[in-house]
C-alpha positions in Angstrom: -12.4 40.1 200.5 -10.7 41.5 197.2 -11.0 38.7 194.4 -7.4 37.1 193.2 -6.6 37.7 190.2 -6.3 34.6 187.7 -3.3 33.2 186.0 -2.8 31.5 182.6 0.1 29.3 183.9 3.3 28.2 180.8 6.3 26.4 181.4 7.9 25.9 184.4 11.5 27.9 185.0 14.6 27.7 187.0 17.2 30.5 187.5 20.6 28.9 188.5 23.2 31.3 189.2 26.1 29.8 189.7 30.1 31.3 190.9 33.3 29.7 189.4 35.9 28.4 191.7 38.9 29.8 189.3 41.9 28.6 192.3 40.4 24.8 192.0 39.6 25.1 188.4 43.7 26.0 187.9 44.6 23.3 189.1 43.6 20.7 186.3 45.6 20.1 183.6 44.9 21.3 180.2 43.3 18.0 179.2 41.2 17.5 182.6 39.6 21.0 181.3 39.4 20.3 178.5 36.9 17.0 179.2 35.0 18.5 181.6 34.1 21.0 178.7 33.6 18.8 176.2 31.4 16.8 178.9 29.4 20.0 179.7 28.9 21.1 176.2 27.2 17.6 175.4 24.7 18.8 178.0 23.9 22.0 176.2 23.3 20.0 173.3 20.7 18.3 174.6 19.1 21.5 175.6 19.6 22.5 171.8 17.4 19.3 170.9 14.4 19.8 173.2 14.3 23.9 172.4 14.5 23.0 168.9 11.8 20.5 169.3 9.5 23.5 171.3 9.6 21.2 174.0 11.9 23.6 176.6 14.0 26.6 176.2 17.3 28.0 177.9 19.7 30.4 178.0 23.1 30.9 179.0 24.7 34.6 180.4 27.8 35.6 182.1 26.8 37.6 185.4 28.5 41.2 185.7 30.0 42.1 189.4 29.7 39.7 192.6 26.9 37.7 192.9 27.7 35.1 190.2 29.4 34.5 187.2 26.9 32.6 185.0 23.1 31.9 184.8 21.7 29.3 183.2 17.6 30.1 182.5 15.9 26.9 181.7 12.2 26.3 180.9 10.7 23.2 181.1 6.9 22.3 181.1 7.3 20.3 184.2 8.8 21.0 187.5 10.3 17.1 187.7 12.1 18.2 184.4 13.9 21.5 185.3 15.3 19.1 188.7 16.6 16.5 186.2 17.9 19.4 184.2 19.5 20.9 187.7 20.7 17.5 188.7 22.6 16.7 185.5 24.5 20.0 185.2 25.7 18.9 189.2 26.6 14.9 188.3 29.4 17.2 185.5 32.9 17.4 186.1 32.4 21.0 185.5 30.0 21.1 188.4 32.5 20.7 190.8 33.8 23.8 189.6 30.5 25.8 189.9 29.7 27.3 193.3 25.9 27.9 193.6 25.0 31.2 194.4 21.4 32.3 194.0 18.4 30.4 192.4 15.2 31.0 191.7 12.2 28.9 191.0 9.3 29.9 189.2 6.6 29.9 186.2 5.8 31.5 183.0 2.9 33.5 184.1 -0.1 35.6 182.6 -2.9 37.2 184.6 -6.3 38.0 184.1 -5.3 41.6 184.7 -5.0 41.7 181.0 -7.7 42.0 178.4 -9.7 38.9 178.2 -9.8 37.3 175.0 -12.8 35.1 174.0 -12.5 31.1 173.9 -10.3 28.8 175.4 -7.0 30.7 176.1 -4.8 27.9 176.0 -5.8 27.7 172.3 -4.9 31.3 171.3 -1.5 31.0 169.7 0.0 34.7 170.8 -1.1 33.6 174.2 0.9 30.3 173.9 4.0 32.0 172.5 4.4 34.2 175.7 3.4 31.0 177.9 5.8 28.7 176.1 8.5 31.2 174.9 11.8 30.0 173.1 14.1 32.7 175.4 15.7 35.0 172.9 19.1 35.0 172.3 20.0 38.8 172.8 23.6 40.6 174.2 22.3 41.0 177.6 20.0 39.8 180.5 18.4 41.4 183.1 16.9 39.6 186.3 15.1 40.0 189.4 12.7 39.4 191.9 9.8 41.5 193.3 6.8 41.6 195.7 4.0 43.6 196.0 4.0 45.6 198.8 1.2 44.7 201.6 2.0 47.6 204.2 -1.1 50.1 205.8 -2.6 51.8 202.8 -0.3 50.2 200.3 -1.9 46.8 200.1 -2.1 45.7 196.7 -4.0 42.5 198.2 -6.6 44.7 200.0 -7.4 46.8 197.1 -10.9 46.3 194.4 -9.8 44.3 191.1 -10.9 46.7 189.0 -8.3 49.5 190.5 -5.9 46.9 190.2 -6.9 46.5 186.8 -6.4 50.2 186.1 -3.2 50.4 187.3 -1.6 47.3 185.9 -2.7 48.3 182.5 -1.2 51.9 183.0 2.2 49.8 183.9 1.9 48.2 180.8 1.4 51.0 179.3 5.2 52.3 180.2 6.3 49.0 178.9 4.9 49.5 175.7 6.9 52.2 174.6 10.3 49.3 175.1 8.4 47.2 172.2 11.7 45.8 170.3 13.9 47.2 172.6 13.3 44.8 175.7 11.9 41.4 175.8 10.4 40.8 179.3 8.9 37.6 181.0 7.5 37.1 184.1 7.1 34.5 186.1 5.2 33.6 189.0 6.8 32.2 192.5 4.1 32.4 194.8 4.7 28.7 197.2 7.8 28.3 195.1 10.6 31.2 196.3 11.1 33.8 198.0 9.5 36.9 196.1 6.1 36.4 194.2 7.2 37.4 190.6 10.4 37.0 188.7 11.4 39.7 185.9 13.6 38.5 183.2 14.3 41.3 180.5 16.5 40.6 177.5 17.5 43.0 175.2 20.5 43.7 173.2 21.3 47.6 174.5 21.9 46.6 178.0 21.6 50.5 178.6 17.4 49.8 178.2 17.2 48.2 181.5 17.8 51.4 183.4 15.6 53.1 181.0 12.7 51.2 181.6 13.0 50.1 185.1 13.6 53.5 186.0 10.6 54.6 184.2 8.7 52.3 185.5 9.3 53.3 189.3 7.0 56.2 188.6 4.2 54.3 187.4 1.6 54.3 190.6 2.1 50.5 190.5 5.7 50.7 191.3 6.4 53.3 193.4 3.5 52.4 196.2 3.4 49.0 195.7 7.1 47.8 194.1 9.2 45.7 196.5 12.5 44.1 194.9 15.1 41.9 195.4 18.9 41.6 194.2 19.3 42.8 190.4 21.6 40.0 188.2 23.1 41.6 184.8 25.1 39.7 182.1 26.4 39.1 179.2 25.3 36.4 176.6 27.4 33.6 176.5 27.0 31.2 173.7 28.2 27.4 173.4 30.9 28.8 170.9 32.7 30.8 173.6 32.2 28.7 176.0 35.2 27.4 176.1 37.0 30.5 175.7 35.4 32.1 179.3 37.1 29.0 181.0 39.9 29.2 179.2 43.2 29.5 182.1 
């Protein structure tokens, strides 16, 4: 039996992708907007208070094409806090407004794959900044799922830890050369979605995401073991302009 690899396990995180009913939302009058705005802006506020306070983090993007119009990324270090989170944003007016479309529920996740540091982990503070991470703020997001693939030969579960080691840290190795260009955080879904990771990369050249993910399909890592889900790209979209993207 291959040995599972270990994780060093953050804060707990919630995708929400949500679409915007723009017929319904038309129908209010200027002022009926205008509350449930101000009403949903309040919320955000309180989101500003606990990242400030390092107790949580979020994010809000406009989603480019079909699938949705806006993510909110929240992280939260329990799981009963990212559903009170999820529950408020539906008891808003604004809510009744917001179709859901995809979620995705998961945790800030690092794995033994990596070099092993000496003492308590928990304790080493570049290993709690990537645990407990204050999402950056950049132009553009980049999410989605992914397995690894568990067909014939191409097991990644089947195969020694040490080879999986290997070709993690040539993986990471690809991802190297994007220091300061992308941001990326993973976050582990095993017994909580769908997939078994969730890839969130943030940068402000949204042209880097192809760069690197297309890159990193040739790593050995990717290209026999790589299984992926649906791709979500936006835009940033602070409090400021919120207003202004629901403007009708």
């Amino acid at each position: 039996m291959s040995e599972a690899a270990q994780t060093l396990d953050g804060w707990y995180c919630l995708h929400d992708f949500r679409t915007v009913d723009w017929a319904a939302w038309k129908t209010l009058t200027n002022e009926e907007r205008q509350e449930a705005i101000h009403e949903f802006l309040t919320l955000v506020e309180k989101w500003e208070t606990t990242e400030a306070a390092k107790e949580g983090s979020h994010a809000i993007y406009t989603i480019m094409g079909q699938k949705a119009d806006v993510m909110f990324m929240l992280l939260r270090p329990t799981m009963e806090e990212l559903h009170e989170i999820e529950t408020a944003i539906n008891k808003t007016k604004l809510a009744e407004y917001l179709i859901p479309a995809y979620s995705y529920v998961s945790v800030v996740e690092l794995s033994n794959y990596l070099p092993a540091e000496a003492g308590d982990p928990y304790e080493n503070p570049e290993v709690r900044r990537r645990l407990y991470p204050i999402l950056p703020k950049t132009n553009h997001v980049c999410f989605y799922p992914m397995d690894k693939r568990r067909q014939g030969n191409d097991n990644w579960y089947m195969l020694p830890m040490e080879e999986r080691r290997n070709l993690m840290r040539a993986h990471g190795m690809t991802g190297r050369k994007y220091a300061g260009k992308v941001v990326q955080i993973i976050t582990g879904s095993v017994g909580f979605d769908d997939y078994e990771w969730g890839v969130t990369l943030f940068s402000n050249d949204v042209l880097q995401f192809k760069k690197l993910v297309y890159e990193m399909r040739f790593d050995e890592v990717s290209a026999r073991f790589g299984e992926f889900g649906s791709f979500f790209v936006g835009n940033i979209l602070p409090k400021e302009k919120m207003e202004q993207f629901l403007h009708v």
